[in-house]
C-alpha positions as CSV (number, residue, x, y, z in Angstrom):
1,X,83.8,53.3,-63.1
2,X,81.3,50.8,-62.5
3,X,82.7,48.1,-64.6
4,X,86.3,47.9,-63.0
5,X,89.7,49.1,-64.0
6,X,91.7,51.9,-62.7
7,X,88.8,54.3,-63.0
8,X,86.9,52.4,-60.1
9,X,89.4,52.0,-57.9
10,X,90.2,55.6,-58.4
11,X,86.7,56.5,-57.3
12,X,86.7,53.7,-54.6
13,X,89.6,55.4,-53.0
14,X,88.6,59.4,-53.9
15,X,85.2,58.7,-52.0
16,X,87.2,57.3,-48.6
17,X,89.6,60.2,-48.9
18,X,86.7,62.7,-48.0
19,X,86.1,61.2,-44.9
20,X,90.1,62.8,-44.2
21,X,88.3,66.2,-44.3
22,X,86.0,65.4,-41.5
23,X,82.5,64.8,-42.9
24,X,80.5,61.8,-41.3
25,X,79.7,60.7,-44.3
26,X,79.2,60.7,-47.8
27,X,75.7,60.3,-50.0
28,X,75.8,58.6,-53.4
29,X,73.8,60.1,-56.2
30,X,74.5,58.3,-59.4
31,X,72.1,59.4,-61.9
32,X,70.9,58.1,-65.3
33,X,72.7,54.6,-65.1
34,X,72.1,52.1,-67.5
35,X,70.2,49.2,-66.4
36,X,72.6,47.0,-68.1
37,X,74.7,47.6,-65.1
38,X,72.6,47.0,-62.2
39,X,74.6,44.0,-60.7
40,X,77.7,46.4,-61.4
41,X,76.5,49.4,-59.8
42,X,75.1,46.8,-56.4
43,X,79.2,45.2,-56.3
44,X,79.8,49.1,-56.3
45,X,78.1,49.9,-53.4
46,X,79.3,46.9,-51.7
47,X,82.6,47.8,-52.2
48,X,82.6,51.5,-50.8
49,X,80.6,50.0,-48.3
50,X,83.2,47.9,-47.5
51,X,86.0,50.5,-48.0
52,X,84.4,53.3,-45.9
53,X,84.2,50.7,-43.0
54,X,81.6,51.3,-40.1
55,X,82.9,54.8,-38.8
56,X,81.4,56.4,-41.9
57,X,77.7,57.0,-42.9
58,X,76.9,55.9,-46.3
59,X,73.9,56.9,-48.2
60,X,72.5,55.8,-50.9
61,X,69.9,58.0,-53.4
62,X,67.5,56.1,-55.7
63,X,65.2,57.2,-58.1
64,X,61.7,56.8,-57.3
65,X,59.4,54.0,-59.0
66,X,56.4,52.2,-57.8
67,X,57.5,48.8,-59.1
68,X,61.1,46.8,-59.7
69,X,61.3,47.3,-63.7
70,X,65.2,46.2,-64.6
71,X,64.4,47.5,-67.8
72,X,63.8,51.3,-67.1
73,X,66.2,53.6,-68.1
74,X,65.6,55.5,-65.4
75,X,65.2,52.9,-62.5
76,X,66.5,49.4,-63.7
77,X,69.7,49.9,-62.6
78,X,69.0,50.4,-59.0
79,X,68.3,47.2,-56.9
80,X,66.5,48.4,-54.0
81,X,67.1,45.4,-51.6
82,X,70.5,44.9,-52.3
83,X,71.2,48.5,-52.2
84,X,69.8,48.9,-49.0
85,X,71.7,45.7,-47.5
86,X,75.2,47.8,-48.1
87,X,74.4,51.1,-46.8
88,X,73.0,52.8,-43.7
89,X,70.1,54.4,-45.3
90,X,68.6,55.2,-48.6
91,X,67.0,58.1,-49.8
92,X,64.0,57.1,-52.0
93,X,63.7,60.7,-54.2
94,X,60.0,60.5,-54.4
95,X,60.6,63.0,-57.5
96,X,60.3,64.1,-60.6
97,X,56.5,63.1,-60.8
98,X,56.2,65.7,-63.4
99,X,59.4,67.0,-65.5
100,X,60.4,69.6,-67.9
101,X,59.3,66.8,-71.1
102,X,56.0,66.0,-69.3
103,X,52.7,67.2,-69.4
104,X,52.0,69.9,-65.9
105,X,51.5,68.3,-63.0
106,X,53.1,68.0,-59.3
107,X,56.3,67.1,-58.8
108,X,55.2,64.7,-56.4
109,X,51.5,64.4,-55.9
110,X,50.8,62.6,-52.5
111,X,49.2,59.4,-53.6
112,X,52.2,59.0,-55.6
113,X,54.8,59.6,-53.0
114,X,52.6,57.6,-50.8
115,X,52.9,54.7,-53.9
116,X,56.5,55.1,-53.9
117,X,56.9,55.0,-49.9
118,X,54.8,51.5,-50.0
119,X,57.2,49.9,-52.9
120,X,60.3,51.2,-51.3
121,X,58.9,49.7,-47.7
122,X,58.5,46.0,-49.5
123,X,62.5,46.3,-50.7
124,X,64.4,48.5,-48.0
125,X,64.1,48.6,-43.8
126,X,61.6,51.1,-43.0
127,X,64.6,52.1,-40.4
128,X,67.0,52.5,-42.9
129,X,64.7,54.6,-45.8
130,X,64.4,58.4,-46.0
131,X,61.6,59.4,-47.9
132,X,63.3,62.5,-50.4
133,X,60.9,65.7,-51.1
134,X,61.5,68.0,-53.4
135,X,62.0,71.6,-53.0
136,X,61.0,73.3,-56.1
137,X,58.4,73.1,-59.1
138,X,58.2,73.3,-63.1
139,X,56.5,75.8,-65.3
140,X,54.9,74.7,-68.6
141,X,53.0,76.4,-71.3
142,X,49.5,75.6,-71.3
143,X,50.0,75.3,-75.3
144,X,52.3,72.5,-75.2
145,X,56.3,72.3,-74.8
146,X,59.4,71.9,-72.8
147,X,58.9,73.5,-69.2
148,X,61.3,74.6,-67.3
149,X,62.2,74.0,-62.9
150,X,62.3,76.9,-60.9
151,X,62.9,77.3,-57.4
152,X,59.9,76.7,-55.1
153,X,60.1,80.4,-53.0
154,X,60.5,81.8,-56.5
155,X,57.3,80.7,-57.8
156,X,55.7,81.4,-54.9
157,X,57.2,85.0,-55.1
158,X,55.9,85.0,-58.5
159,X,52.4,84.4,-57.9
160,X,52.2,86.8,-54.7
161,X,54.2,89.5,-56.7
162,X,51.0,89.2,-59.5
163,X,47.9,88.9,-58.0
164,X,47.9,85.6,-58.2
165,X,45.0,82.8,-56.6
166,X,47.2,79.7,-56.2
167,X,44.9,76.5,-56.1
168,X,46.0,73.1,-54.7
169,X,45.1,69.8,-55.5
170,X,44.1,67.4,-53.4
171,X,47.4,66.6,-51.9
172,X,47.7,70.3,-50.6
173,X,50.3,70.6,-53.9
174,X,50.2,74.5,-54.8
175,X,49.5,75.6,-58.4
176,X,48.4,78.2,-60.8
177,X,48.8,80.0,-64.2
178,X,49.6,83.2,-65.5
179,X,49.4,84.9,-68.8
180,X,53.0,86.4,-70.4
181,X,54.0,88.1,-73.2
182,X,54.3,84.7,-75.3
183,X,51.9,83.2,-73.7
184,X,49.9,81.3,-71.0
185,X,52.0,79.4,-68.2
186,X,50.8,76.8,-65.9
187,X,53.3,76.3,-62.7
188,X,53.7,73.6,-59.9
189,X,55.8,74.0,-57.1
190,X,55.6,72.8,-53.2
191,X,55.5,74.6,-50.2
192,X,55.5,73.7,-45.9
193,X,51.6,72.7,-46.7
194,X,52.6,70.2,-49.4
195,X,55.8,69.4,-47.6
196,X,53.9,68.7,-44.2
197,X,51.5,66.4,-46.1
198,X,54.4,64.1,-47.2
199,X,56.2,64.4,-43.7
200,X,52.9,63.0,-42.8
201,X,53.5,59.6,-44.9
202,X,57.0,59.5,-43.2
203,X,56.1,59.8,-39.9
204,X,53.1,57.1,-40.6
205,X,55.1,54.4,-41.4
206,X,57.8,55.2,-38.9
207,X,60.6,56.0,-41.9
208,X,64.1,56.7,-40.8
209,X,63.2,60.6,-41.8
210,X,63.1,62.8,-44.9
211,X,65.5,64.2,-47.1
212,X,64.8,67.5,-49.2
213,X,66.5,68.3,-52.7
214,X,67.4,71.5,-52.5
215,X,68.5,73.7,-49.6
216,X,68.0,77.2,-50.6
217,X,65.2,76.1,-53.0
218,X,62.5,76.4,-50.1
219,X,59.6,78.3,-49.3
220,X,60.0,79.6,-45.7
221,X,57.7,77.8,-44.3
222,X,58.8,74.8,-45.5
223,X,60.9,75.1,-42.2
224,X,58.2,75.3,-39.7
225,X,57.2,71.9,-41.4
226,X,60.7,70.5,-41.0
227,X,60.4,71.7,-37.3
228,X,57.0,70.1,-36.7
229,X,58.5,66.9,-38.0
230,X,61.4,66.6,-35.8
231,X,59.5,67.5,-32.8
232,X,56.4,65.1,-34.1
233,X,59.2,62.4,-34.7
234,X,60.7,62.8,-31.3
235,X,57.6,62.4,-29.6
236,X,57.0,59.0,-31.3
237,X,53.5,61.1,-32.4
């Protein structure tokens, strides 16, 4: 698709048709590209940039990463600055920290997010950049192994449903283990605490807004946060 032929032109024309249906916009998640097409995958976003013309919103998501490494198989194929020149604002997903083959820890611990808001701000227009937060969390053995990503309400349910003291670290991130049948667990999720806390970096440096990955994934007060933003950000406090 990203290397030309019928295939791009098909997408190129599939993606404009939406905009038929009534939506003011599309948003862009390509996932997992190879860094060996990062020009490809810029000409791309020119090009439906070009295609949608100026009555539709186009977004742009990018993985997160605290440095330009073209190499990365994760993050080499997306050129923030050039990226950012074609569309009308990019979401930075300031997750997966932490990941099902990791060891346990946040999915987005604050000094990181804060890392990746800095490195995003010397690429992209703080006006054009919405800082993504995550909505969910990851369980792990504490003996070692493949976790697994749960929704964040759900772990919280969990713990509550237990007994469970739930700890944060320093970035208000919530946490906490429990024992099961096959063994110890150890479990990271966010919450409107940890939530608010990132808002906070988005508000600082005067970012476009936030973006959350997923609806329905949420604690419930991850909404009273998402209200104290908007009203925080209309303010200009």
């Amino acid at each position: 698709m990203l290397t030309g032929g019928s295939a791009r032109k098909q997408a190129l024309a599939s993606i404009k048709g939406l905009m038929d249906l009534g939506y003011d916009g599309i948003n862009l998640d390509l996932e997992n590209v190879d860094p060996a097409h990062r020009e490809e995958l810029g000409r791309f976003i020119m090009d439906l940039s070009i295609t949608l013309g100026p009555a539709a919103l186009l977004t742009v998501s990018v993985p997160a990463t605290l440095r330009d490494n073209p190499s990365s198989q994760w993050s080499g194929a997306f050129d923030y600055a050039e990226i950012g020149r074609w569309c009308d604002a990019v979401v930075v997903m300031a997750y997966d920290q932490h990941y099902s083959s990791s060891k346990p820890g946040p999915v987005a611990a604050l000094d990181w997010t804060t890392g990746v808001t800095s490195y995003a701000l010397s690429r992209i227009p703080r006006a054009k950049l919405l800082l993504g937060v995550p909505s969910y969390g990851y369980e792990w053995p504490v003996s070692g192994g493949r976790g697994r990503s749960l929704p964040a309400h759900k772990a919280q349910a969990n713990a509550a449903a237990a007994g469970i003291q739930v700890s944060r670290d320093e970035g208000a991130v919530p946490y906490y283990q429990y024992q099961a049948s096959d063994g110890a667990y150890v479990v990271y999720y966010e919450d409107g605490l940890s939530l608010r806390r990132k808002m906070e970096v988005a508000l600082r440096e005067n970012l476009l807004g936030v973006a959350m990955w997923r609806a329905g994934y949420e604690t419930l007060d991850t909404w009273e946060s998402m209200k104290w933003f908007r009203q925080a950000t209309a303010s200009g406090n």
